[in-house]
N, C-alpha and C positions, 0 to 999 in steps of 0.2 A: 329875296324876301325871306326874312327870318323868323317861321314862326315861334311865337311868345310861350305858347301852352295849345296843349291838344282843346281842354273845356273852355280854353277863352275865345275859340275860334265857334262853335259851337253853342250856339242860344240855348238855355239849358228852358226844357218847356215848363211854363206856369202853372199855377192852380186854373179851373175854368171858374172863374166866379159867377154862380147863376142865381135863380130866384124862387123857383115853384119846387114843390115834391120831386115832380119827375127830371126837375133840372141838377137838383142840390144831388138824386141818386148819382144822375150822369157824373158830377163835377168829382163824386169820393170816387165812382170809378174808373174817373179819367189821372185824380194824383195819385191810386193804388199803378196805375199804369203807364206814368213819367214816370215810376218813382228809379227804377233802373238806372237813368240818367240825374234828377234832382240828389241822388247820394255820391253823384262823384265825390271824387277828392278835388280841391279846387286848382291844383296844381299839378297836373296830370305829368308834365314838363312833354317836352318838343323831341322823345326819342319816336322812332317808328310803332314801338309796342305801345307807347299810349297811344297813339292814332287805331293802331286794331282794338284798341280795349274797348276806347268809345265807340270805335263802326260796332261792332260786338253788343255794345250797350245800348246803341242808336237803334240797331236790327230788333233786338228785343222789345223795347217800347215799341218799337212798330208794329209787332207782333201784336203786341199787350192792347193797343191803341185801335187796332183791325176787328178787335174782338167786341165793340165798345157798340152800342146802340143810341146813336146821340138823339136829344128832342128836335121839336123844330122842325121839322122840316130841315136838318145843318149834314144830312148824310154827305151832300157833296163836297161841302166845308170840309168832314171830315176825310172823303176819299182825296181831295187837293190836298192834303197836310200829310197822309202816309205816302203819297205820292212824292212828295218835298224829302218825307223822311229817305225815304228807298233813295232819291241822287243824294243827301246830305251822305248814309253810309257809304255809298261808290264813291264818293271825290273823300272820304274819310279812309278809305282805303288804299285810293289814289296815292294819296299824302303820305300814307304809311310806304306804300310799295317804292315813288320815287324817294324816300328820304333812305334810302337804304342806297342808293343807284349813288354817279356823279355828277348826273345833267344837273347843272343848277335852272336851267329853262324850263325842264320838266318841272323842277321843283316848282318854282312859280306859278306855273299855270297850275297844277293840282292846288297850290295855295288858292290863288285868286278864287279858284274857281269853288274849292270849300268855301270861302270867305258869301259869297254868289250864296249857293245851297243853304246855307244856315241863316242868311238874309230871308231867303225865301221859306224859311221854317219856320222863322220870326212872324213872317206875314201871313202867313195861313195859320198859323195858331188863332192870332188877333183874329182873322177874318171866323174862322171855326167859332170864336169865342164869341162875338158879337150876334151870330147865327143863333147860337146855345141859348143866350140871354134874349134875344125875339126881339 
């Protein structure tokens, strides 16, 4: 399996679109804190070093993302989505470490399994997002 690019592999996270005061705060300090990620380059290309650049950028917004006080009643939303974040950077690292190696097996399964983690980054955003909005 031949990865394309490091950021295409990688759901890059949305704005949270919300509705009241305390939501619209949440939402500016939720894109102040993708924003690590929403500034990739779009073309990261498929060496090992874009893979640490992103786990690097990934770990960050999750930092950023941890710090965040969501409405709602969406706390668990948001603890299931830094939790997504944390296996997306380890199988981001993954990627990096066997593309460096020769097992092409290895490689695949670190592939599949980012492809996995960034599915599920995808979905806990949404689920987060719906939460937000009530």
């Amino acid at each position: 399996m031949k990865l394309r690019s490091a950021a295409a592999l990688l759901v890059l996270l949305a704005a949270v679109g919300c509705g009241g005061e305390d939501e619209g705060s949440f939402a500016r300090d939720y894109n102040r804190a993708v924003r690590p990620l929403s500034q990739l380059e779009e073309h990261l290309g498929t060496k090992p070093s874009s893979f640490d650049r992103l786990a690097r950028r990934t770990a960050l917004t999750r930092r950023n993302l941890a710090k965040l006080h969501p409405p709602n009643d969406a706390q668990d939303e948001l603890d299931a989505m830094l939790h997504q974040l944390d296996r997306v950077t380890a199988d981001l690292r993954r990627v990096a470490t066997t593309a460096r190696g020769d097992d092409v097996v290895k490689q695949r399964r670190a592939a599949r399994a980012l492809v996995r983690s960034s599915n599920a980054v995808q979905q806990a955003e949404t689920r987060l997002k719906l939460a937000v909005q009530g």
